[in-house]
C-alpha positions as CSV (number, residue, x, y, z in Angstrom):
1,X,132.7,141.2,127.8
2,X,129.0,141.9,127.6
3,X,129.2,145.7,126.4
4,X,131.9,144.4,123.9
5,X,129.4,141.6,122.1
6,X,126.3,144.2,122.4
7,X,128.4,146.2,120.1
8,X,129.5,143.8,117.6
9,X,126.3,143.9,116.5
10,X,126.3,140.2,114.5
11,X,126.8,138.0,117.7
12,X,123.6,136.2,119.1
13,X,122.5,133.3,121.2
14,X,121.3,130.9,118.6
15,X,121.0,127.8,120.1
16,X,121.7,126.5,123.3
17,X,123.8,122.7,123.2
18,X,124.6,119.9,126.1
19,X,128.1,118.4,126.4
20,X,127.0,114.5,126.4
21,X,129.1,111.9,128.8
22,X,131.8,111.9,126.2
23,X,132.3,115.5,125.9
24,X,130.6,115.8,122.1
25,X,127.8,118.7,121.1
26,X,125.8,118.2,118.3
27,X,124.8,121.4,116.2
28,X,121.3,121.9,115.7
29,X,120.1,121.4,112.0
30,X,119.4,125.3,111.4
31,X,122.8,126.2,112.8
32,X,124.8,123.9,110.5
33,X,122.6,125.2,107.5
34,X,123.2,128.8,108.0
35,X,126.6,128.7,108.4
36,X,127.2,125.8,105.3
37,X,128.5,123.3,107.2
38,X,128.4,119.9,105.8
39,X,129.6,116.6,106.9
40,X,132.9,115.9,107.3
41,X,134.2,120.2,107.1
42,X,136.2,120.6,109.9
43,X,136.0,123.6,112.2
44,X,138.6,125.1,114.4
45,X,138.1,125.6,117.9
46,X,140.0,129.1,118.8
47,X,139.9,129.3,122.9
48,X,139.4,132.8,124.8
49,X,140.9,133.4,128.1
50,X,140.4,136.5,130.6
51,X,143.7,137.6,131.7
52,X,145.8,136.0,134.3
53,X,143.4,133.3,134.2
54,X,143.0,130.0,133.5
55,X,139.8,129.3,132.7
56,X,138.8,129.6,129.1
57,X,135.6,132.5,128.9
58,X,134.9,131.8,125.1
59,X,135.2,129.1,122.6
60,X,134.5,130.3,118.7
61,X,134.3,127.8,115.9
62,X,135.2,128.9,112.7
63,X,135.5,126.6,109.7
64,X,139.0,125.3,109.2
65,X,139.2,126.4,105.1
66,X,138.5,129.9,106.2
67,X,141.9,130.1,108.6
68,X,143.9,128.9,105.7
69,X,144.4,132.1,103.7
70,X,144.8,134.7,107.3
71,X,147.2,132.1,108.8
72,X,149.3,132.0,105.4
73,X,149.4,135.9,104.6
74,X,150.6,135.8,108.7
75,X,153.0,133.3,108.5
76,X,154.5,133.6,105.1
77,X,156.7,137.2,106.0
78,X,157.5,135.2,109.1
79,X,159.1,132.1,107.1
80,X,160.8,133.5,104.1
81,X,162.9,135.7,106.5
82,X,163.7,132.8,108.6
83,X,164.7,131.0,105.8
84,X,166.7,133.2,103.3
C-alpha cells in the first residue's frame, strides 16, 4: 500500500490525531482550513480493508456534499431500470 500512495503523488501525513476515551478526533485548525470545513459540514467516513481481512487498513473522510453528485450519476441507471 506504500508504493501505491508514493505514486498518487497528492497524499501526505499532515497531522498526526489521538482517539480520546470516547472515541472522537479533533482536526487540527490548519487541516479544517485547507480543506473548507466549517462547523456543522458533515464528512463521510469511507472504510478500506485488505482482502480477506477484517481489519480496516484505511479510513478516508471526504465531505458528505461532495459524494452527493458520484453516488447519484451511480445510482440513478440503477433505479430507473428497477423501477420502469
Amino acid at each position: 500500500m506504500a508504493d501505491y500512495m508514493n505514486n498518487i503523488g497528492c497524499c501526505k501525513v499532515d497531522a498526526i490525531v489521538t482517539l480520546d476515551s470516547k472515541g472522537q478526533i479533533v482536526l487540527p485548525k490548519d487541516i479544517r482550513e485547507k480543506a473548507g470545513l466549517k462547523p456543522s459540514d458533515k464528512l463521510a467516513i469511507v472504510c478500506c480493508q485488505d482482502s480477506g481481512k477484517a481489519e480496516v487498513c484505511c479510513l478516508i473522510m471526504v465531505k458528505a456534499e461532495k459524494l452527493e453528485e458520484p453516488v447519484k450519476k451511480a445510482l440513478e441507471p440503477i433505479l430507473k431500470e428497477i423501477f420502469k
